[in-house]
Backbone as CSV, one residue per row, in Angstrom:
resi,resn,N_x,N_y,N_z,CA_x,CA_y,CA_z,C_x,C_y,C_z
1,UNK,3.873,21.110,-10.123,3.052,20.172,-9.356,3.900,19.061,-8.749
2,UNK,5.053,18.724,-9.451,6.017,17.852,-8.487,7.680,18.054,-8.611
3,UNK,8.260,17.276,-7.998,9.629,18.043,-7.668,9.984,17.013,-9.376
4,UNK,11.165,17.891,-10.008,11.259,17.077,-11.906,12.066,15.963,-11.441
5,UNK,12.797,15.515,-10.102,14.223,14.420,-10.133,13.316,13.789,-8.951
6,UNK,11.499,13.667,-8.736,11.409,13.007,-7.612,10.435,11.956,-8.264
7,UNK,10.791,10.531,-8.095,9.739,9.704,-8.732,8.510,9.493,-8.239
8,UNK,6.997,10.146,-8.713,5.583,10.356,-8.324,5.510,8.467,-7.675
9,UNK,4.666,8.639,-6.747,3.594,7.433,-6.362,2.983,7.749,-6.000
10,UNK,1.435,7.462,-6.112,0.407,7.252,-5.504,-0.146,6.290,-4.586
11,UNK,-0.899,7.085,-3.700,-1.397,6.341,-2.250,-2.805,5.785,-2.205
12,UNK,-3.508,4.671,-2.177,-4.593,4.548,-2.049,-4.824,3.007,-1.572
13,UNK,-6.082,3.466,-0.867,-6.826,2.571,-0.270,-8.370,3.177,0.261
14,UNK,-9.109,1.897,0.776,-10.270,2.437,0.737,-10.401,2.978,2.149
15,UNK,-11.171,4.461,3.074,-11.132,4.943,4.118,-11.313,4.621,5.598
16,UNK,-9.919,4.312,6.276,-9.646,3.922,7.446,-8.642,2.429,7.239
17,UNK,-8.167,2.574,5.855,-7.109,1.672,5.748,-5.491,1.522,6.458
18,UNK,-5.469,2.755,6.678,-4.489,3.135,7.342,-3.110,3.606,6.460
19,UNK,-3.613,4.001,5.189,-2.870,4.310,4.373,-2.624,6.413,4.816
20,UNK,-2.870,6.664,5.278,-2.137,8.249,5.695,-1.324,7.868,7.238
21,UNK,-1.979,7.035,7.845,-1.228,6.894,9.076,0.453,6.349,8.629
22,UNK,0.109,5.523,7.269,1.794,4.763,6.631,2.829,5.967,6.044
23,UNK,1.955,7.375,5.208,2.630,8.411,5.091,3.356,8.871,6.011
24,UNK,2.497,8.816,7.038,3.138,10.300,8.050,4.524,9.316,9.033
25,UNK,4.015,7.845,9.241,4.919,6.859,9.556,6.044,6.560,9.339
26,UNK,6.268,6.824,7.958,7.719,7.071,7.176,8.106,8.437,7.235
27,UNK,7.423,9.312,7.167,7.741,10.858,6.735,8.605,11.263,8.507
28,UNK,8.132,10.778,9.600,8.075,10.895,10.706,8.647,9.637,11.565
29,UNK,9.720,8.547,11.294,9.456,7.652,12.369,9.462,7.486,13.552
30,UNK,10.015,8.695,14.274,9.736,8.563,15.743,8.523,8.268,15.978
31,UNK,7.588,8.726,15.724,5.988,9.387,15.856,5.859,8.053,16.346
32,UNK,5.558,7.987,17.951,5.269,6.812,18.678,3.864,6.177,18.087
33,UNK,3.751,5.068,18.065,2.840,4.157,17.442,1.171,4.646,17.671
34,UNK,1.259,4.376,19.135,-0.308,4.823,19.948,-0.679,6.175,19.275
35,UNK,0.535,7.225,19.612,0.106,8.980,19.301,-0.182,8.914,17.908
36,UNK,0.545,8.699,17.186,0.584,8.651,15.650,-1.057,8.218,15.444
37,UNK,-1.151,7.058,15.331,-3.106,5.955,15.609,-3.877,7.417,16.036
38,UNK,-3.473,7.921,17.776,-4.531,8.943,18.182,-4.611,10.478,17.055
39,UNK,-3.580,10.875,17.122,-3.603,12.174,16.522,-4.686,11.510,14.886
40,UNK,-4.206,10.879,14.244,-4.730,10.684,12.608,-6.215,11.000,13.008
41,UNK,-6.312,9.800,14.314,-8.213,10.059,14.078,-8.845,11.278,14.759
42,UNK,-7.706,11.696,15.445,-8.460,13.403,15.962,-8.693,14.040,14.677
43,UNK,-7.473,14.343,13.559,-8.040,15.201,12.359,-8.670,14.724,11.801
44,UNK,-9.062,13.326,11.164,-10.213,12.964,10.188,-11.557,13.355,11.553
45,UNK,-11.884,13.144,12.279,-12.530,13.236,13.655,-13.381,14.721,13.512
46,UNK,-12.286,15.257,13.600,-12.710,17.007,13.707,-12.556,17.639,12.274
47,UNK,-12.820,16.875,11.628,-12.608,17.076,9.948,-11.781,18.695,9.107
48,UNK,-10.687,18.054,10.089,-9.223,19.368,9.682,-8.382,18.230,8.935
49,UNK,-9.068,17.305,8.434,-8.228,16.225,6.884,-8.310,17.346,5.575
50,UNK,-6.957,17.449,5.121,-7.335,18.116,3.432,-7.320,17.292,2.858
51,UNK,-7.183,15.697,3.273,-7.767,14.614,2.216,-6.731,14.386,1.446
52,UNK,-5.996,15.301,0.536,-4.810,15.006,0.033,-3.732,15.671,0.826
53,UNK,-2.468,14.811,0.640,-1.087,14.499,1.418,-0.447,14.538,0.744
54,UNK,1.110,15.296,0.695,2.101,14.905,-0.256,3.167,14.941,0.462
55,UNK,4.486,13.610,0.479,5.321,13.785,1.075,6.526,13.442,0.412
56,UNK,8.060,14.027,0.399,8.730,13.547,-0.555,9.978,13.102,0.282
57,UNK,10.629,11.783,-0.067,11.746,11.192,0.494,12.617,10.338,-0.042
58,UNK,13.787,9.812,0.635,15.181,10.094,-0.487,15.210,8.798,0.295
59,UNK,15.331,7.868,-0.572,15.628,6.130,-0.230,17.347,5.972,-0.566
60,UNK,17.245,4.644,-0.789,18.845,4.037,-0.747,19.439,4.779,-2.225
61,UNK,20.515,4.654,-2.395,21.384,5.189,-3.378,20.571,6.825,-4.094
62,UNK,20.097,7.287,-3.035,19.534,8.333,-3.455,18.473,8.507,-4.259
63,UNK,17.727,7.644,-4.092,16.653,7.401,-5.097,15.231,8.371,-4.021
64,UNK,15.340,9.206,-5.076,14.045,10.390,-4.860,12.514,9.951,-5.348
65,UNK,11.527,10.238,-4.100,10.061,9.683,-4.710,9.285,10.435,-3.584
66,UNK,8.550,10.611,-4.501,7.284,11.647,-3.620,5.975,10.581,-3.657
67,UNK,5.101,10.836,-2.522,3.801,10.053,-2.276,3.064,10.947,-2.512
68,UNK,1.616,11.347,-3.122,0.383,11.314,-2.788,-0.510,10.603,-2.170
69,UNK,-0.760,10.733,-1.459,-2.414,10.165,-0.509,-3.754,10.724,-0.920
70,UNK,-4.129,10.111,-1.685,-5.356,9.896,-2.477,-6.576,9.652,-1.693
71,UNK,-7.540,10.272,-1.336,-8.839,10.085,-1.291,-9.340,8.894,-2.112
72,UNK,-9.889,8.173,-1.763,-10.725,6.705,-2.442,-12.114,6.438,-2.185
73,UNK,-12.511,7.463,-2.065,-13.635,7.328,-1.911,-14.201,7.255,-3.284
74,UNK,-15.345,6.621,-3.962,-15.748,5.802,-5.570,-16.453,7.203,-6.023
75,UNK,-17.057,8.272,-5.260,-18.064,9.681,-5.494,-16.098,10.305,-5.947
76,UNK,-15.190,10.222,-5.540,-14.350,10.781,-5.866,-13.032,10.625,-7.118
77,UNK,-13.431,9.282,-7.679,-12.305,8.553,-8.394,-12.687,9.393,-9.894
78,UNK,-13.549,10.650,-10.262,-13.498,11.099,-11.294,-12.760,12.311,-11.078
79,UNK,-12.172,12.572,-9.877,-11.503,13.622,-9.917,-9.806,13.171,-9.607
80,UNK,-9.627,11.965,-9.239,-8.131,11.505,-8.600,-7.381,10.831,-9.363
81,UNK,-8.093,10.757,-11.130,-7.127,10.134,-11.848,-6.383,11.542,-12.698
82,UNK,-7.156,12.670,-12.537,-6.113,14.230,-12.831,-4.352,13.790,-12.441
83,UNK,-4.551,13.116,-11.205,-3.279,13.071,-10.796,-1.908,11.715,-11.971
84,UNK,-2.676,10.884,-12.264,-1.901,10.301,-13.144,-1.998,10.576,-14.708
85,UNK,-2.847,10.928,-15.035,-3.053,11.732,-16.349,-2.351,12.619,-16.488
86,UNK,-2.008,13.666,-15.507,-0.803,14.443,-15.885,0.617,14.300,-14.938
87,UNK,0.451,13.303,-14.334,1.973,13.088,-13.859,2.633,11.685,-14.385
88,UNK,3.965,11.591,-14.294,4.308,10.711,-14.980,4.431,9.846,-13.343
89,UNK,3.814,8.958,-13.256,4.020,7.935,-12.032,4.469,7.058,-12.192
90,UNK,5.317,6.547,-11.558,5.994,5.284,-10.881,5.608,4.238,-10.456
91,UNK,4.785,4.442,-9.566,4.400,3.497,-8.404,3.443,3.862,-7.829
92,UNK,2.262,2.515,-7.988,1.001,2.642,-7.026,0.803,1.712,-6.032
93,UNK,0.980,2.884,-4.639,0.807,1.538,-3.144,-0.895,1.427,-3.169
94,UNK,-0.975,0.508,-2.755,-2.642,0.409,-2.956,-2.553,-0.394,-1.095
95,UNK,-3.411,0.055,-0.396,-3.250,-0.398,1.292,-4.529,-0.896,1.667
96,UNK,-5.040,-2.106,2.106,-6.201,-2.709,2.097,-5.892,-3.186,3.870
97,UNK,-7.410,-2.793,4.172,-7.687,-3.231,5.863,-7.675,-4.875,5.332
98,UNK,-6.858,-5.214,7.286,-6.938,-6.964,7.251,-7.809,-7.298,8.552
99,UNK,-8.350,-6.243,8.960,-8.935,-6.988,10.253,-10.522,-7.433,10.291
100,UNK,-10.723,-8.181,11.165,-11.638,-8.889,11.366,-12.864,-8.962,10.574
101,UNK,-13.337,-7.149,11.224,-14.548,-6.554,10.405,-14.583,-6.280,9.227
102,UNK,-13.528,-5.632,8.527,-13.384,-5.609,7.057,-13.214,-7.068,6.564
103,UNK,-12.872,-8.110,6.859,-13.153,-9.042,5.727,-14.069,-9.517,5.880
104,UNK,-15.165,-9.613,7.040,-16.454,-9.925,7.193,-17.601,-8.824,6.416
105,UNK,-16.927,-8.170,5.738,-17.868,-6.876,5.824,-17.357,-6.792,3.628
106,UNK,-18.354,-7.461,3.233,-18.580,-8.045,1.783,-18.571,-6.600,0.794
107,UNK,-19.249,-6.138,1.823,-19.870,-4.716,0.450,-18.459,-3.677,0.722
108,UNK,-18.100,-3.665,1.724,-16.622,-2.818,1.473,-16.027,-3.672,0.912
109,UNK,-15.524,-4.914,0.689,-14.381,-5.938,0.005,-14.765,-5.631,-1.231
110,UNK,-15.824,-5.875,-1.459,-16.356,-5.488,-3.196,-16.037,-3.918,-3.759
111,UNK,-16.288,-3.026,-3.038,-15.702,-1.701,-2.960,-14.238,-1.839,-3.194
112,UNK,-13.266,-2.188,-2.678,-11.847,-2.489,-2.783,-11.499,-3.191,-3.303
113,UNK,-12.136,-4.427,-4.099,-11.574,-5.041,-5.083,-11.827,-4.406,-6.046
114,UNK,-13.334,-3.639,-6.558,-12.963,-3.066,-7.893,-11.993,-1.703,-7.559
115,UNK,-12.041,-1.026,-6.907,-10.653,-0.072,-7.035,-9.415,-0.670,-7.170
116,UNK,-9.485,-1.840,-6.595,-7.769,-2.355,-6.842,-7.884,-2.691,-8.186
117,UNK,-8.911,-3.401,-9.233,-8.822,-4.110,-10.274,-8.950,-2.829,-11.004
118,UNK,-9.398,-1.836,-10.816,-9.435,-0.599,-12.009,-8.282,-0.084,-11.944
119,UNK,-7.608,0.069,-10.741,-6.199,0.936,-11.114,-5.234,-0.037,-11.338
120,UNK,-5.389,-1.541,-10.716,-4.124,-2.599,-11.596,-4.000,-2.089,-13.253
121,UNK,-5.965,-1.628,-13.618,-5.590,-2.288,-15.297,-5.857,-1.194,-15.896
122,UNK,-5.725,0.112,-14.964,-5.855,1.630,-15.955,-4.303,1.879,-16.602
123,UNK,-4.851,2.434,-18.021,-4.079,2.556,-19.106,-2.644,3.432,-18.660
124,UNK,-2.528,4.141,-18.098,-2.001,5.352,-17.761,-0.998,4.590,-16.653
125,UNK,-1.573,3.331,-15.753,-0.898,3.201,-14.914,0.066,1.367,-15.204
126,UNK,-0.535,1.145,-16.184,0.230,-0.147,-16.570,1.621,-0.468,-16.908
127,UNK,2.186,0.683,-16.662,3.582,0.362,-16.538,4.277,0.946,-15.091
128,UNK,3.147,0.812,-14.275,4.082,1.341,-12.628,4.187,-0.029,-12.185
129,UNK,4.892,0.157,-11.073,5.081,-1.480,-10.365,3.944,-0.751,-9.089
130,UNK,3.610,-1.598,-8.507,2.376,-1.801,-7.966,2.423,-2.746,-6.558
131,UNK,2.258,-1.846,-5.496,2.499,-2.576,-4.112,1.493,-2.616,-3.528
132,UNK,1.097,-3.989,-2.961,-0.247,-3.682,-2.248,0.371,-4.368,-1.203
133,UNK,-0.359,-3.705,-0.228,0.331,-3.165,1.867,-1.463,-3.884,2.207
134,UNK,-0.984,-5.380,2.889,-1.658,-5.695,3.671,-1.292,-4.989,5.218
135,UNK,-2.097,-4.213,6.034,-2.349,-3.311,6.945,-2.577,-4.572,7.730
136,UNK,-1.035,-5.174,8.406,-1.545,-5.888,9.278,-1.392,-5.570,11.106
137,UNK,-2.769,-4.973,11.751,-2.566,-4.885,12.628,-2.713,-5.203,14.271
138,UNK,-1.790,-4.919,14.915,-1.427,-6.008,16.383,-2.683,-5.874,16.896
139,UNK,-4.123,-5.787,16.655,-4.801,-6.087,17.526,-5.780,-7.334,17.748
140,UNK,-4.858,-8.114,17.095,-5.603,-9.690,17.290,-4.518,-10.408,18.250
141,UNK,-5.382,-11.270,19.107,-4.750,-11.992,20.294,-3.172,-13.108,19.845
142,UNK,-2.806,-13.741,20.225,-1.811,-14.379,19.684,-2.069,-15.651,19.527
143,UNK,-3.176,-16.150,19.628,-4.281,-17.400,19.055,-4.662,-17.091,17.620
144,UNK,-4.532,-15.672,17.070,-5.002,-15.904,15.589,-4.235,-17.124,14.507
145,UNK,-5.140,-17.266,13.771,-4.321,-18.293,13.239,-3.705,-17.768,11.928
146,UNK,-2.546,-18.252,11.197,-1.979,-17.610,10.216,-1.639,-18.104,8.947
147,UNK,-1.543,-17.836,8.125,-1.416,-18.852,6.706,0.259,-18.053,5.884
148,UNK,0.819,-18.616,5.566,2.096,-17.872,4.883,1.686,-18.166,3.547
149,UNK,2.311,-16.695,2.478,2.036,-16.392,1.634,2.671,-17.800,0.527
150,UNK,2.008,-18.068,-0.418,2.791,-19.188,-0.899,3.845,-18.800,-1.649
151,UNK,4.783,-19.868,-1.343,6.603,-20.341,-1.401,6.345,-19.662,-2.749
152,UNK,6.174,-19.960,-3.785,6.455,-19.219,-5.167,5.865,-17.955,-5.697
153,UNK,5.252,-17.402,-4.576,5.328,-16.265,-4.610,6.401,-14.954,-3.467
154,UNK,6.852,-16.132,-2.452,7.559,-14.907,-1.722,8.305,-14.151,-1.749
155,UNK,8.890,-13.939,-3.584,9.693,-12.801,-4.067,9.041,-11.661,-3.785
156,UNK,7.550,-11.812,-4.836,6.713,-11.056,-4.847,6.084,-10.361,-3.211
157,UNK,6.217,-11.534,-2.344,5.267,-11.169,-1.231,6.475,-10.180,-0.207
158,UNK,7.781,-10.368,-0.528,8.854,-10.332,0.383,9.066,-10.952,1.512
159,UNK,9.850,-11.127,1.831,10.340,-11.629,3.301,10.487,-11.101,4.342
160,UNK,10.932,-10.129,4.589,11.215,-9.588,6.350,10.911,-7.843,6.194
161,UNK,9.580,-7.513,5.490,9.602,-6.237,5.264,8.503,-5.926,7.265
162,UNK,9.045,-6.053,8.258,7.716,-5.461,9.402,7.239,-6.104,9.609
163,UNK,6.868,-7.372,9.025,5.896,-8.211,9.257,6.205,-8.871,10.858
164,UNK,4.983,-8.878,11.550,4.747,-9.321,12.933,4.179,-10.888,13.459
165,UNK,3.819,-11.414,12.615,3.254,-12.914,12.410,4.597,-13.884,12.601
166,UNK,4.755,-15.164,13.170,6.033,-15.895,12.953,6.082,-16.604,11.604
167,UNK,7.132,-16.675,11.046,7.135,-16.759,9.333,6.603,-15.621,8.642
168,UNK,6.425,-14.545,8.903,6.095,-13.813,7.957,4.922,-13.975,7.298
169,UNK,3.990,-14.283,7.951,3.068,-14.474,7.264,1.610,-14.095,7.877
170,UNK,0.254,-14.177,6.686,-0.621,-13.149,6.981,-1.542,-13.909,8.203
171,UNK,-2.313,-13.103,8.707,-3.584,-13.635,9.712,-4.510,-14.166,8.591
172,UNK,-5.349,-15.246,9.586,-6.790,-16.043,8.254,-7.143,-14.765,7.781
173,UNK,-7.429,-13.603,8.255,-8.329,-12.407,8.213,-7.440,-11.932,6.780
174,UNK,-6.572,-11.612,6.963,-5.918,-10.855,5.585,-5.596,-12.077,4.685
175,UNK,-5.197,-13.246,5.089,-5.414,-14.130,3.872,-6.382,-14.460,2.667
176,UNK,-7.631,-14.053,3.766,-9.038,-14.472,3.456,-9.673,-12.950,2.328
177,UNK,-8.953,-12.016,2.748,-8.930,-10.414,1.907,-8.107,-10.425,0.296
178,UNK,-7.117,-11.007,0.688,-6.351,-11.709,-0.493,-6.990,-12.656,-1.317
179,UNK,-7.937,-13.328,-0.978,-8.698,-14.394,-2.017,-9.516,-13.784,-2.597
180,UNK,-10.121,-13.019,-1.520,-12.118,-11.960,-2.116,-11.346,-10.979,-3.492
181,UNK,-9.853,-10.683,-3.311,-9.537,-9.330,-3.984,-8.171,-10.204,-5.342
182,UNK,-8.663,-11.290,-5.196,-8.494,-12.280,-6.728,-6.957,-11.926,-6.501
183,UNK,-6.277,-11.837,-5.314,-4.625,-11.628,-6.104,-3.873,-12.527,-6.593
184,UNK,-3.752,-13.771,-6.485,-3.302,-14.756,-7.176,-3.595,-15.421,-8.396
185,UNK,-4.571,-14.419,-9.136,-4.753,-14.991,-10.531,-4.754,-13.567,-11.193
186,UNK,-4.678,-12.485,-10.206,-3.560,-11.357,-10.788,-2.109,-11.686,-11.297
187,UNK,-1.409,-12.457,-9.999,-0.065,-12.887,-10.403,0.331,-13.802,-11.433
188,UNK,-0.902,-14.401,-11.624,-0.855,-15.158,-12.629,-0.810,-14.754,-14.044
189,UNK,-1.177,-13.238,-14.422,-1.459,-12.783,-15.351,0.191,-11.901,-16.276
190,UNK,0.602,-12.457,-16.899,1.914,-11.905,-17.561,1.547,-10.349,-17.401
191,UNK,0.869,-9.831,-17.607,0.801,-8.311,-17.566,1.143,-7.605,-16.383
192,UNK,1.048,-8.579,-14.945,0.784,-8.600,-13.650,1.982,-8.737,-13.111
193,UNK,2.400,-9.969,-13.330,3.379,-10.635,-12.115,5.026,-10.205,-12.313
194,UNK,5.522,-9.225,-12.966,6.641,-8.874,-12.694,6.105,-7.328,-12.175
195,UNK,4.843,-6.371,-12.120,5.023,-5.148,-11.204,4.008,-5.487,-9.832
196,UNK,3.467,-6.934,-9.544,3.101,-6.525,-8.495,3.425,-7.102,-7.499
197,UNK,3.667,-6.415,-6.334,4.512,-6.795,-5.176,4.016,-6.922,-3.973
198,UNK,3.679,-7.447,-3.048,2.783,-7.723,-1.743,3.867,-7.693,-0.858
199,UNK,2.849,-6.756,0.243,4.321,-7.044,1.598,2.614,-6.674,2.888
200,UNK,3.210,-7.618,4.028,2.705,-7.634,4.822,3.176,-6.398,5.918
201,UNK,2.570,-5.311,6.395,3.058,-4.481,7.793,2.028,-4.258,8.729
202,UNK,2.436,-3.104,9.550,1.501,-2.559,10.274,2.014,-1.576,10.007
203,UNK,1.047,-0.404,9.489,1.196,0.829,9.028,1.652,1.903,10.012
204,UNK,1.111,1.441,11.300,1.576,2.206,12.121,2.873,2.188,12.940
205,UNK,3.395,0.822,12.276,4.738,0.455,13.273,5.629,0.256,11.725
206,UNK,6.096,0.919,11.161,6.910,0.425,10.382,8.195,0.469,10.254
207,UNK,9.288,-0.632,10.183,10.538,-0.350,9.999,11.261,0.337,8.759
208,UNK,11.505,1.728,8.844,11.588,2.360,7.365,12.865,1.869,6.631
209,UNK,13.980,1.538,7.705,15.225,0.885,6.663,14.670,-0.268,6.241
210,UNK,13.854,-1.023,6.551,12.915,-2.016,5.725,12.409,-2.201,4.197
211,UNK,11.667,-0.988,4.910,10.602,-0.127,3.698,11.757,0.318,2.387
212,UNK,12.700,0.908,3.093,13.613,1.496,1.970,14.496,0.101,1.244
213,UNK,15.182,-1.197,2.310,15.428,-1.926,1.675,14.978,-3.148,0.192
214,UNK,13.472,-3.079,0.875,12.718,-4.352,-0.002,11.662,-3.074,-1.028
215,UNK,10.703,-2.570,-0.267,9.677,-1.800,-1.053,10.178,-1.031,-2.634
216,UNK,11.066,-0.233,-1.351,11.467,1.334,-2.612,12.469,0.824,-3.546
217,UNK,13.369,-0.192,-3.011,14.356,-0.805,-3.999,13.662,-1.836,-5.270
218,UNK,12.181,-2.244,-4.758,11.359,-2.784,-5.874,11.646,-1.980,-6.940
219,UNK,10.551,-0.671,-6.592,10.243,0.245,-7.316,11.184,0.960,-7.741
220,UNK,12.390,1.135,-7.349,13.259,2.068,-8.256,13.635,0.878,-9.430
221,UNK,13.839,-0.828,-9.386,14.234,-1.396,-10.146,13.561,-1.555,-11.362
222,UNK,12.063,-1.368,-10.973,10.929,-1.477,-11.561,10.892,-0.177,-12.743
223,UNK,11.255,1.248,-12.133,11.501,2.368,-13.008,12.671,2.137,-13.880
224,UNK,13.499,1.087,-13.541,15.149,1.143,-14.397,14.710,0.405,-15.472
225,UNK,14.138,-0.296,-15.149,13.528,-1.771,-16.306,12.920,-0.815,-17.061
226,UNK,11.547,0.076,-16.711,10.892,0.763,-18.094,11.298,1.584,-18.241
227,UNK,12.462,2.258,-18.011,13.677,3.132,-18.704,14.493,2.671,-19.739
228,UNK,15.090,1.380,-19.725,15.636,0.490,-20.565,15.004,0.334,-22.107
């Protein structure tokens, strides 16, 4: 079920997060921005999605890790923890919409905060390091207004992973997603704040020597530590 020298992660977010468009983004980076966006929603569209994705790729110093892309839908979360129950995982990206309508839109936020708060604190997964991908994308005017992640957290939040905002930092819209989904009294929590890691992108534009510098170099450090 997985390659034995490739370190498992899992993919999730709730549907139209833009968490398969971030798979195929890395797996693929040419894949021009627009086509990449069009093609995803032709197959979910014409429903030729198999829903699950697996892609495997070789970061800095050779560090091997395979993704799953997880279905998240809540009718489905009794069948998608098979996958960490019998794999030994690493790392869970968890990818949350930042735009407009999703943080106005309460009953999906509530939907995505308890999936984020059940898999932060499932048993099986409490020793992965844990990235959550604010999906930040260019289609707000350049009047949005922006808030930067706070100073004592920007280990955690990173610095120059894609992010498109000046300073690095999120729109009110994904700031305001970040409060509803309690992450700062996550970080606050010793159990919490050395595996979880925040980085701002756009899923569809991503810089992968980025991704490989700050993200995957988290997570392989993160696997060395609970190897130790």
């Amino acid at each position: 079920m997985q390659s034995l020298d490739a370190d498992q992660c899992l993919l999730y977010g709730m549907e139209g997060s833009g968490k398969t468009t971030l798979l195929y983004k890395l797996k693929c980076p040419n894949w021009r921005k627009d086509q990449l966006i069009k093609d995803i929603k032709y197959i979910k569209d014409a429903h030729k999605d198999p829903a699950y994705h697996y892609e495997e790729f070789v970061g800095y110093r050779g560090f091997r890790y395979g993704i799953w892309d997880i279905p998240a839908d809540e009718v489905q979360l009794n069948l998608t923890n098979v996958f960490y129950k019998f794999l030994r995982v690493s790392c869970v990206f968890f990818v949350v919409d930042t735009r407009k309508e999703t943080a106005e839109d309460l009953e999906k936020i509530e939907r995505t905060r308890r999936l984020f708060e059940f898999l932060l604190n499932e048993d099986e997964l409490r020793g992965t390091a844990f990235v959550l991908i604010y999906n930040n994308y260019d289609d707000f005017d350049g009047t949005a207004s922006v808030k930067p992640l706070p100073a004592a957290k920007m280990d955690n939040a990173t610095k120059s992973v894609g992010v498109k905002t000046e300073g690095h930092a999120l729109t009110a819209y994904a700031n305001a997603v970040r409060e509803m989904l309690g992450v700062e009294q996550m970080l606050e929590s010793p159990a919490h704040s050395k595996r979880l890691f925040e980085i701002s992108i756009n899923c569809a534009d991503v810089d992968v020597a980025h991704w490989n510098g700050k993200v995957i170099e988290f997570v392989r450090a993160t696997v060395k530590d609970r190897q130790l």
